[in-house]
C-alpha positions as a printed NumPy array, in Angstrom:
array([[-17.092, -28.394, -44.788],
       [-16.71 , -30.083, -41.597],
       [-19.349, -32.572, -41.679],
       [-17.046, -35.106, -40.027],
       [-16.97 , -33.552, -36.862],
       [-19.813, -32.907, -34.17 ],
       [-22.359, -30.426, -34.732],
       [-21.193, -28.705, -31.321],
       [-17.376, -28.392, -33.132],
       [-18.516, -27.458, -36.467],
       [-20.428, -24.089, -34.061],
       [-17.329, -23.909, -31.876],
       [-15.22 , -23.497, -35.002],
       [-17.04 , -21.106, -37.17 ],
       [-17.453, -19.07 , -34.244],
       [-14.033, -18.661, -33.656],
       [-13.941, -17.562, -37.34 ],
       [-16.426, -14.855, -37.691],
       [-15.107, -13.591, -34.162],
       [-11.403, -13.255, -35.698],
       [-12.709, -11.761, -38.388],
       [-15.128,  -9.129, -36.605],
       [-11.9  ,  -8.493, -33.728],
       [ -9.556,  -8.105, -36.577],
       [-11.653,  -5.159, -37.52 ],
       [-11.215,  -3.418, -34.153],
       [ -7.356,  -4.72 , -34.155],
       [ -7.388,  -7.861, -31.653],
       [ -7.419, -11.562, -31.754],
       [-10.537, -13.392, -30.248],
       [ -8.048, -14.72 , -27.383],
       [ -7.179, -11.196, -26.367],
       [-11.054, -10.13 , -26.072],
       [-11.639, -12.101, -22.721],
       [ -8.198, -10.477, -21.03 ],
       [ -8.963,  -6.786, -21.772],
       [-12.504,  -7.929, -20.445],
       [-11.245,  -9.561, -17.281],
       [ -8.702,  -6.451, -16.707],
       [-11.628,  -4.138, -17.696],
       [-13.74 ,  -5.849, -14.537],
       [-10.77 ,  -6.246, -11.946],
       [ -7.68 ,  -4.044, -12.744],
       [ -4.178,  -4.523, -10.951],
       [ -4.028,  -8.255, -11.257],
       [ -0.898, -10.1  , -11.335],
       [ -0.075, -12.22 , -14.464],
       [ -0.193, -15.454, -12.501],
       [ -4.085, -14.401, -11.445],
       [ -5.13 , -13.511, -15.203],
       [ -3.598, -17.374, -16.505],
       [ -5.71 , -18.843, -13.642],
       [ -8.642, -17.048, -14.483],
       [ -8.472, -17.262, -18.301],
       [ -7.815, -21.036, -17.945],
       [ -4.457, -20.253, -19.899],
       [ -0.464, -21.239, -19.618],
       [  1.088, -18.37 , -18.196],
       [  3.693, -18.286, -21.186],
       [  0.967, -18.37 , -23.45 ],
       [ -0.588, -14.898, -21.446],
       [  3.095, -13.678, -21.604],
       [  2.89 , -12.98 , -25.099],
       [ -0.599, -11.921, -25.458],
       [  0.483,  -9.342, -22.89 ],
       [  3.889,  -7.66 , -24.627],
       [  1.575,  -7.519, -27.753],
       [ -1.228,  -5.219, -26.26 ],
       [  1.532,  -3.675, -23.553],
       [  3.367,  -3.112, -27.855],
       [  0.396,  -1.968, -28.926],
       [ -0.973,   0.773, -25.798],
       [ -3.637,  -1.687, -24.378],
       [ -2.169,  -2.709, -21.308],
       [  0.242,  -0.997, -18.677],
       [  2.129,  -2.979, -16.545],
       [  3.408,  -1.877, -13.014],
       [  5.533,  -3.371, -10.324],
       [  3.693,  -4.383,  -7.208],
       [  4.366,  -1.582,  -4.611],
       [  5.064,  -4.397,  -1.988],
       [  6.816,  -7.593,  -4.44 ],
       [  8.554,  -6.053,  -7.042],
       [  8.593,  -9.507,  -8.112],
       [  5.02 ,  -8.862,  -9.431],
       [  3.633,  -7.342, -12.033],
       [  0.07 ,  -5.397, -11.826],
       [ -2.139,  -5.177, -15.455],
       [ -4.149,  -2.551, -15.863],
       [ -6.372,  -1.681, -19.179],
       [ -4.788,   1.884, -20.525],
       [ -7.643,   4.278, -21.751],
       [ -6.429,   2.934, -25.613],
       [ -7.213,  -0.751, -24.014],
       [-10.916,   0.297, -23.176],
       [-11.416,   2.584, -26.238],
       [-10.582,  -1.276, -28.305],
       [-13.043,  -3.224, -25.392],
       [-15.548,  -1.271, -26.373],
       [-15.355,  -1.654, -30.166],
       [-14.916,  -5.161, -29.156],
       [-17.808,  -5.429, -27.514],
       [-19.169,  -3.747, -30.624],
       [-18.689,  -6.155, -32.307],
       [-19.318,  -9.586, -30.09 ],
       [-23.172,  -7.933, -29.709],
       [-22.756,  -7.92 , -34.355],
       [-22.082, -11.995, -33.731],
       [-24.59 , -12.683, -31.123],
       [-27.089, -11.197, -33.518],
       [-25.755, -13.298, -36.17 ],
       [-25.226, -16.293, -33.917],
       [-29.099, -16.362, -32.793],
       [-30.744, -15.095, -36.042],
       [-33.751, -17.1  , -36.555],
       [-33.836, -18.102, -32.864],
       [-37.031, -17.494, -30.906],
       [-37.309, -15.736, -27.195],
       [-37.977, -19.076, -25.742],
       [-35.345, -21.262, -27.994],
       [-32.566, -18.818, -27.099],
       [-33.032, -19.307, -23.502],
       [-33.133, -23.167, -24.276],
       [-30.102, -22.97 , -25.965],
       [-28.559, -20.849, -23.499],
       [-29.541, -23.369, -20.653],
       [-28.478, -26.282, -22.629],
       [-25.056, -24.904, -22.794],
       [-24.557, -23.486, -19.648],
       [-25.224, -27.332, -17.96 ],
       [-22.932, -28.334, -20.668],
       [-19.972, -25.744, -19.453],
       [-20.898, -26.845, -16.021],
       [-20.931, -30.523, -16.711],
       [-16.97 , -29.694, -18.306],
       [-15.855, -27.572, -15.375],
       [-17.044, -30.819, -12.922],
       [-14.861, -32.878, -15.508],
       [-11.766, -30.341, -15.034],
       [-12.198, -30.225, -11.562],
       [-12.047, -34.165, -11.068],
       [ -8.656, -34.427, -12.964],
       [ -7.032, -31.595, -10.954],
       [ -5.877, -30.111, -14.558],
       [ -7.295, -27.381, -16.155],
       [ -4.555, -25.978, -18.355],
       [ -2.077, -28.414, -20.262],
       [  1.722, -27.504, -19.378]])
């Protein structure tokens, strides 16, 4: 299939997969999980807070937003004191799908870790925590995190 690439690739890709196909089910893309997440944990944020945060353009959370604002996941509301702003909040909708969501990611962590023992998952999990960390040190250094 992809035996070309790294191992770490090959995971990264067929994860994204399965999780389209398991989020298609509850009627979101894998890329709007983590923002009905994030607004789930800290409502009222302004767009510009959410593209920091998800490590995304803010053109690219643009869209992602008039979908789920399209589809009754997401309200938007002017900032009482910058009407310039915009506030996000989840909708009751938005956290109905976040739940089935999360549904869902708990169906692919089973899957993910199937065959995995108590001590290799929290190897694993180690492993690639110090290999996010050792990326976010690499971000950090070149100042750029999201490509214009």
């Amino acid at each position: 299939m992809f035996n070309n690439l790294p191992v770490l690739a090959q995971v990264t890709r067929l994860h994204f997969l399965r999780a389209h196909a398991l989020l298609s089910e509850v009627g979101i893309h894998p890329g709007q999980y983590p923002l009905l997440e994030l607004l789930h944990s800290s409502q009222g944020m302004s767009q510009h807070e959410i593209a920091r945060k998800l490590i995304i353009k803010p053109s690219t959370l643009t869209v992602m937003l008039k979908r789920l604002e399209r589809d009754g996941m997401v309200d938007k509301q002017r900032d009482p004191n910058d009407k310039r702003i915009f506030r996000i909040y989840l909708s009751p909708l938005g956290e109905e799908v976040l739940a089935d969501g999360n549904r869902q990611f708990m169906r692919l962590e089973e899957e993910l870790y199937q065959g995995f023992s108590s001590s290799d998952h929290e190897t694993f999990k180690n492993l690639v925590t110090l290999m996010r960390n050792n990326l976010l040190t690499s971000l950090d250094k070149e100042g750029q995190w999201c490509p214009s």
